[in-house]
Structures are given as structure tokens and as C-alpha cells.
C-alpha positions, 0 to 999 in steps of 0.5 A: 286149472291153469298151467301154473297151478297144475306145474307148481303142483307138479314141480313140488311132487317131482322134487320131492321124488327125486330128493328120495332117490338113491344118491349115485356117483354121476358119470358122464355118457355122450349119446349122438348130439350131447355136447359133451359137456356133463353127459348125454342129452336126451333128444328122443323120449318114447314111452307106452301108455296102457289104456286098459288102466283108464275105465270108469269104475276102476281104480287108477293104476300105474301105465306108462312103460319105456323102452329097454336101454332108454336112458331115463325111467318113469319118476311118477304118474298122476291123475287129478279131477279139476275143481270147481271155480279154482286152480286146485285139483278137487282130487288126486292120484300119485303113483308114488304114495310119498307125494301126497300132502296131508289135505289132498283128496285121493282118487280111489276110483274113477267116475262116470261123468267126471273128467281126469287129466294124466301127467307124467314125469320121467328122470333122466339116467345118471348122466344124462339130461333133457334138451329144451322141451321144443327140441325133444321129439315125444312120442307115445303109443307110436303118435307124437305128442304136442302138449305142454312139456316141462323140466323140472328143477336145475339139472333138466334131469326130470321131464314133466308131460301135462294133461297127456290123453291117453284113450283112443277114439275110434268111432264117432256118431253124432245125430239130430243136427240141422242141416237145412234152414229156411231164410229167416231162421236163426241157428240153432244147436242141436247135433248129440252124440249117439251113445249107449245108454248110461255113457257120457260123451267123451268129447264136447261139440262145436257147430259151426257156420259160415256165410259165404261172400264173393272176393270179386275175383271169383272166388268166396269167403266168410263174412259170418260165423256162428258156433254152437259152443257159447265160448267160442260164439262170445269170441265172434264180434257183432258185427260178424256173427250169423244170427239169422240165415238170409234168403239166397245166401251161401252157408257152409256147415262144419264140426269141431270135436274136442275130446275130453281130457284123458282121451284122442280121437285115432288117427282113422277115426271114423265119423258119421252125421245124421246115419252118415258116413262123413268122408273127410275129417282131419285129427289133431291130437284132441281135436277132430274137424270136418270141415264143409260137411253142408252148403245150404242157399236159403230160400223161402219155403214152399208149403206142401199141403197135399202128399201123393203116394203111388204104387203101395202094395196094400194086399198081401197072401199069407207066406209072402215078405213085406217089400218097400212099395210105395213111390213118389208121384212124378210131379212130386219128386222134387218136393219130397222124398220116402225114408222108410216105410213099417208094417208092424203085426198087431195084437190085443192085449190083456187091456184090450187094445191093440199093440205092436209085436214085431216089426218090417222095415224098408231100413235098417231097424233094431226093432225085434222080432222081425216080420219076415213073412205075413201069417194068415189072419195076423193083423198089420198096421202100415206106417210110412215116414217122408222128408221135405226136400231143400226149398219145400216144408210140410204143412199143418193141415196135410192130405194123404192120396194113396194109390190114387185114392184119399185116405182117410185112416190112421194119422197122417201129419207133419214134424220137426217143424214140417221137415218130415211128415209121417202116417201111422197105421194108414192101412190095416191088413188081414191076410187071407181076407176079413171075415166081415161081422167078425167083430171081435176077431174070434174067426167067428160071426155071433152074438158076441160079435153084437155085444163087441159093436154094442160096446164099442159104439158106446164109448168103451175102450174095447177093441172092434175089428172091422166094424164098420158092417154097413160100408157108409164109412162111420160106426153107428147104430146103423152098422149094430141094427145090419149085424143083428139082422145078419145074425137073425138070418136076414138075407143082408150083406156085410162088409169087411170094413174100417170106419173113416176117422170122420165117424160118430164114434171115438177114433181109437185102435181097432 
């Protein structure tokens, strides 16, 4: 909506306001500064805005106060919905009923996922007038106040302040945003707000990068932008826009938060990116910068094909916690990193599959209940996640050696385009040890142990626990024909062991 519309609006509202108030003998006050022609002349506006009366769901309601002994009063407050492809407002709220016109949609409660600008007008006491609005220092709730202020009519009696934010942010957390590139690559918008499930974002997110060039004098300076606001990139000229990120170059990475109207980003808001804290950021009114968050070279990328993980603690008593374990090997550690590492307790549900009910994680994790101690015949499931640093990428066809040894269970593989890789259920765990043959998990070694590995070797989805009886690393025939033999009382031995994924048989949770 453009300022003309919304003050004519306005302009309309607050002479028809003060047309209505009580006509009163006019004597003249001098304050400190007032020219002493026709009255006092207001310099200082200070008003109180109330929050709590700005919730979705809720009506509007009157929230402005002034201070005792101010020498002008509140006229009238408005909220309005900005329509669609026009000036006009799609609807409106008046604290004063009489300000209405007969086609004006009426605000009656506020809806998530709408926007609403708040104006507020104040009249000045008898005998007193507003100076120039670039003269008058406009505070509220303590901040100075930097938007658009109008006078109203001839007599510079009534005050307008338009689209004044009114709701503070405190906390901000964005994620998902990429950070790194590798030379070729075009960038892309990525960074959401983190919010509670059914909120809307209360500000809009601009991405933005610069390419960074030698002035010759030693010193840098951009050359390229890109932003991920489409209005804001559609003002950079060809010539100066980033398109794609260019081996050995310099890049800087920045935010620019816009709130939404009716909200400010506090003056110690706080922000963090990707889960971190970012140290530096500067607030203006509506507007938040953190400015050379990431500087980034690209280079061409190394392919990892082979991941090497020492020192994981893949045996555990009953009645001992989980630890974070497992290392980089030496020769590796400029290539990647562990984020985190997951045991997850594992049990079969009434679809016969095994599911995960609680969970350990070496970060922090809103996954409940929390595994604190291994229980005796549990299961585990060990899960790890690890990131490519700058210069390196995960690739399509990876190999896991664990403690020194492949490993072969599980799933092990890249994502997000080989910025990360991650196994899944690469070790499973029985603490107090696997009673081999136990095939279905009874604590027992029977026939209905054989018809378990019958099923299971015949496709159904049945759960097997240890089925692989014969330790060649497949389930087969083989492993049914050592069980029976066990079962008959045949001096043959079983060994309490997970099938390889290489196998005859269906790979499926166990």
C-alpha cells in the first residue's frame, strides 16, 4: 500500500475525529523552545505501546498510553490488512467506531499468516502544536522511533505515526543455510526460519554474497552480488551479479532480517545459524544485519571414497552408559569430521519389525526417553553422522572401515549432495551376549527358533535375530540344516552372528 493511500486514509479518519471533539476556548502555554506565537510546541512525543494486545487469534484492542502531564492524548489507533494488488487496505480496525465508512471491512480478529500495520494518531492539548516532524524526537516503549510521521490538517494539532512495529523479537534461529560451495556451483536459497510447528515467520530473509577482489592497495572489495530476495537480486546489474562461485576466489556470506509489519527485532536479539551462536549483529528498528558471517575460496572438490573410523566402543556390559567413542583416523582428519554419534534400543512390534524406542546421542537431542544405561538382552542399533570439510565431498559409492575392519552392516552412504555421510544400524548390540540359535529372541533355543529361520529365509517379513548360525556371512539353507542338527543334539556349534548385507537373502531389519 503506498503512503499516499494509507495517509489520505488516515488524513480522513483523524479530521473526522477531531471535527467530533468538544469545541474548547483556546489558551496559549509556552513550553521550553515554543516560539511563543500561539501556544506551546511539542518537540517531545513519548508514548507506551502494550504488546499483550497484538496475538493472533485475539481481537484488536486499544494499546497506546501517554504519560501523565503529556501535553497531547491519543486521537485514534488503527490496524489494517494490506490487500491484494491495490492501495486500499483489504480491512481495518478503528479505535474509534465513528471512523468507519460504510464498504470498510472490519478486522474482528487477527489471523495467523496475515500481516497488520498499526498507525497511531495523537492530538495535541489546547494550546499546544507539533513542530516539523523531523524536528520531533518520537519515542515509544523507551526506543526511538524512525518511521514515517505526518501532521495532520492546518493547525499541526494531530500527529500521525504510520506502520509503527509494536512486538519485539528476541530470539532468532535460522537453519538449513549453505555455507560451503565448491567452484562451479550456482548459489542457492536455502536458510528457514526454525519455528514451532503452526507458527509463521515473523520476518522475511535475504541471503546475500559478495565476491571479493584486491583494490591494489591491499586492501578488498566486492565486485559480485547475489541475494536470495528476488527483488533485491533483480536490482543488481548483470554485470554485477554472482551466478556461479569461481575456483580460488574470495566469497563473504551475510543475512539481512526484515520483520514483518507490526513486529522489531530488540535491541539484544539474539541470533544463531545452522545451531550457531552468531556473535555479531546490528538492529535497526526492523531491520537485523549480520554482516561476514562465512568467507569461503572454492576450490575443486576431493572425492572421499573410503571413510576410516578408529576407536568405536562396539561392546557394552549391562548397567554401563553409552560414550561417544568413535574417532577420526590421523590420516583423515583434514578431510572430515563426526557430528554426532546414536545408539538407538530396539524392539518388535506387533507388525514383527524391529523399531526404535528410546534413544543416546553424543549431541544434543530432543528424542525421549533417553537411553542412560544398556539393559541386559536389549538390543542396540549404532548410528553415526560425519561431515566433509571445506575442499572435500562425500562420494556415491562409499566404504566404511571400522576399527580397522570393513563393515558390512547396516547402510553406509552420502547426503546433501556429499556434504555429509551417515551409517545407520552399522552395529548391533546385545549386552550380556547373543545366545547363538536364539533366533527369535525368546532367550531360548527350539523349534520355534527353526521355524523363525525357515520363515525368514523364505521372504517373509519376519524378524531374525542372529541368524546367520553357521558364520559364513550369508543366511541360507545352510544356517536352517546347522540349526536343526543343534536342535537334534548333534554335536555342531553356532555362532551368535549378523548376516552381511552381500547375502541370498532379503536385507531387512533383524
Amino acid at each position: 500500500m503506498s503512503k499516499k493511500s494509507i495517509m489520505s486514509r488516515l488524513l480522513t479518519a483523524a479530521l473526522a475525529a477531531f471535527t467530533a471533539l468538544p469545541m474548547l476556548t483556546v489558551s496559549a502555554y509556552a513550553e521550553e523552545g515554543s516560539s511563543g506565537e500561539g501556544g506551546g510546541l511539542i518537540r517531545e512525543v513519548s508514548v507506551e505501546l502494550d504488546a499483550s494486545g497484538f496475538k493472533y487469534g485475539s481481537a484488536p484492542v486499544m494499546i497506546a498510553s501517554v504519560p501523565d502531564g503529556a501535553h497531547y492524548s491519543v486521537l485514534f489507533e488503527r490496524w489494517s490488512e494490506p490487500g491484494q494488488d491495490t492501495e486500499d487496505p483489504a480491512a481495518v480496525w478503528y479505535s474509534d467506531e465513528s471512523l468507519y465508512s460504510a464498504d470498510d471491512t472490519r478486522i474482528s480478529t487477527f489471523e495467523k499468516g496475515k500481516q497488520y500495520s498499526y498507525d497511531l494518531s495523537l492530538q495535541a492539548e489546547d494550546g499546544y502544536t507539533f513542530v516539523n516532524p523531523d524536528e520531533i524526537n518520537f519515542t515509544y516503549n523507551g526506543r526511538e522511533y524512525h518511521g514515517a510521521l505526518w501532521l495532520n490538517g492546518d493547525g499541526r494539532a494531530q500527529l500521525t505515526a504510520v506502520n509503527m512495529p509494536v512486538t519485539a523479537i528476541d530470539n532468532i534461529s535460522i537453519v538449513n543455510a549453505v555455507l560451503s560451495y565448491k567452484a562451479g556451483d550456482a548459489p542457492v536459497a536455502s536458510a528457514v526460519a526454525e519455528l514451532p510447528e503452526g507458527e509463521s515467520a515473523l520476518f522475511k530473509i535475504d541471503e546475500y554474497w559478495e565476491q571479493f577482489e584486491s583494490d591494489g592497495d591491499g586492501g578488498m572489495v566486492p565486485v559480485r552480488y547475489w541475494h536470495s530476495d528476488e527483488e533485491e537480486n533483480a536490482e543488481v546489474p548483470e554485470d554485477k551479479r554472482l551466478t556461479t562461485f569461481e575456483k580460488g576466489k574470495t566469497y563473504m556470506y551475510s543475512l539481512h532480517l526484515r520483520a514483518v509489519s507490526g513486529y522489531y527485532f530488540s535491541d539484544d536479539c539474539t541470533l544463531t545459524l545452522n545451531g550457531e551462536t552468531v556473535d555479531f549483529v546490528s538492529v535497526y528498528e526492523s531491520s537485523l544485519f549480520a554482516t561476514a558471517i562465512k568467507t569461503i575460496r572454492p576450490t575443486a572438490q576431493n572425492v572421499i571414497d573410503i571413510v576410516r573410523l578408529d576407536d568405536l566402543k562396539v561392546s557394552y556390559e549391562p548397567g554401563e552408559a553409552p560414550v561417544p567413542s568413535a574417532t577420526v583416523s590421523d590420516a583423515d582428519a583434514d578431510k572430515y569430521e563426526i557430528l554426532w554419534e546414536c545408539w538407538a534400543k530396539l524392539e518388535e512390534s506387533d507388525r514383527g519389525t524391529m523399531e526404535e524406542v528410546a534413544w543416546w546421542s553424543s549431541a544434543d537431542s530432543e528424542s525421549t526417553p533417553i537411553i542412560t544405561e544398556f539393559e541386559k538382552g536389549a538390543e542396540y542399533s549404532y548410528s553415526i553422522w560425519i561431515k566433509a570439510k571445506d575442499g572435500y565431498e562425500f562420494g556415491n559409492d562409499l566404504t566404511l572401515i571400522l576399527n580397522g575392519e570393513e563393515c558390512t552392516y547396516g547402510y553406509f552412504g552420502a547426503s546433501l549432495g556429499g556434504a555429509q555421510c551417515f551409517g545407520d544400524g552399522i552395529v548391533r548390540l546385545r549386552p550380556g551376549g547373543e545366545l547363538a540359535g536364539d533366533i527369535n529372541g525368546d532367550g531360548s533355543v527350539n523349534t520355534a527358533d527353526l521355524v523363525r529361520l525357515m520363515k525368514y529365509i523364505a521372504g517373509n517379513d519376519v524378524i531374525a535375530h542372529v541368524p546367520d548360525v553357521n558364520g559364513d556371512g550369508m543366511v541360507s539353507v545352510a544356517d536352517l540344516v546347522r540349526l536343526m542338527k543343534f536342535i537334534s543334539g548333534l554335536d555342531v556349534e553356532l555362532h551368535p552372528a549378523y548376516p552381511k548385507p552381500e547375502t541370498d537373502t532379503p536385507n531387512r531389519p533383524m
